[in-house]
C-alpha positions as CSV (number, residue, x, y, z in Angstrom):
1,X,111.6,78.4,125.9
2,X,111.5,79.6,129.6
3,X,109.8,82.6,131.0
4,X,109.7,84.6,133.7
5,X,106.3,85.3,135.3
6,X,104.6,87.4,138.3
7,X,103.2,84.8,141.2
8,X,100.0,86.6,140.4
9,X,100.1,85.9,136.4
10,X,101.0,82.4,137.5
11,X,98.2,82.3,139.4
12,X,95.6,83.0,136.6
13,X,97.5,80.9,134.4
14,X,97.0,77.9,136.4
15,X,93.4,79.0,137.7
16,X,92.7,78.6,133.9
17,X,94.1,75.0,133.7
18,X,91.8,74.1,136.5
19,X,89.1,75.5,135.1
20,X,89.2,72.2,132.3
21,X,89.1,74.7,129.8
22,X,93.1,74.3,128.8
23,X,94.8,71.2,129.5
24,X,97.9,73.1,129.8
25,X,99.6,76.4,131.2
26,X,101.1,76.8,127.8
27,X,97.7,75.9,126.2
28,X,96.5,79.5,127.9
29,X,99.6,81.0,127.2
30,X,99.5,80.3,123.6
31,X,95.6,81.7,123.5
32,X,96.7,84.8,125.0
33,X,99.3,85.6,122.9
34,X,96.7,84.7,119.6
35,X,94.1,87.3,121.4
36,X,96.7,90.1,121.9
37,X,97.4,89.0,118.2
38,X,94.1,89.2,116.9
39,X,93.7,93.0,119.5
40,X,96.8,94.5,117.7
41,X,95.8,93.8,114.2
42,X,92.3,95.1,114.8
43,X,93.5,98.5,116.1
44,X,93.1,101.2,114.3
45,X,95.1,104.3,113.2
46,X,93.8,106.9,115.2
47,X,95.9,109.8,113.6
48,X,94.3,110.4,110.4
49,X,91.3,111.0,112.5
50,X,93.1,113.3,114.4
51,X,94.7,115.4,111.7
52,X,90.9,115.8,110.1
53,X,90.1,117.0,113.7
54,X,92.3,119.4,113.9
55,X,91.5,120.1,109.8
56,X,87.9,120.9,111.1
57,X,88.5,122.8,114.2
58,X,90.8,125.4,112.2
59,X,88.0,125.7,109.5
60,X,85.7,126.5,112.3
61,X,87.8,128.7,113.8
62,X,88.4,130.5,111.0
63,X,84.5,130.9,110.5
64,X,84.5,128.1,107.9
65,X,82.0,125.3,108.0
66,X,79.1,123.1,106.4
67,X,75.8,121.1,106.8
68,X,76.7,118.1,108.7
69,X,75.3,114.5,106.7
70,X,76.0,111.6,108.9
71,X,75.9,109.1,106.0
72,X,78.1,111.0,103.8
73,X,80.5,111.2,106.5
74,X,80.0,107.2,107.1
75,X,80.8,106.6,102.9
76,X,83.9,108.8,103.4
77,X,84.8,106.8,106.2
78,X,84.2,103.5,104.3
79,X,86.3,104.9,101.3
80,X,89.2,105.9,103.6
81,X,89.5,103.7,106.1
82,X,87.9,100.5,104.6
83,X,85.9,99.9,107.9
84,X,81.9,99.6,108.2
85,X,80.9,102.5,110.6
């Protein structure tokens, strides 16, 4: 496979072989593409968050609210989204 690169992408590429820590420019390629890997399956689904916003801001406007418990909040959190906050 070829690809077509910036002069200034190939610059970091092959700054990284000399470095010693890759042997080659696909070597850094290859761990760059794992990383942005490793990024995109970490990110998270920001829109359930932001229809609960919008849940809570309307309940406020309409005078609407409650006694705010952090950790319950975290367990809910937990429960829906499976992540440790």
């Amino acid at each position: 496979m070829n690809i077509t690169i910036s002069q200034e992408l190939a610059q970091v590429l092959e700054n990284k072989v000399a470095s010693g820590k890759y042997q080659s420019m696909s070597e850094v390629v290859e761990a760059a593409v794992q990383l942005l890997e490793e990024q995109e399956a970490a990110e998270i689904n920001f829109e359930p968050f932001r229809e609960e916003i919008e849940k809570g801001i309307a309940s406020l406007d309409a005078g609407r609210s409650s006694v705010f418990d952090r950790e319950q909040l975290r367990r809910e959190a937990q429960k829906r989204f499976g992540k440790s906050w």
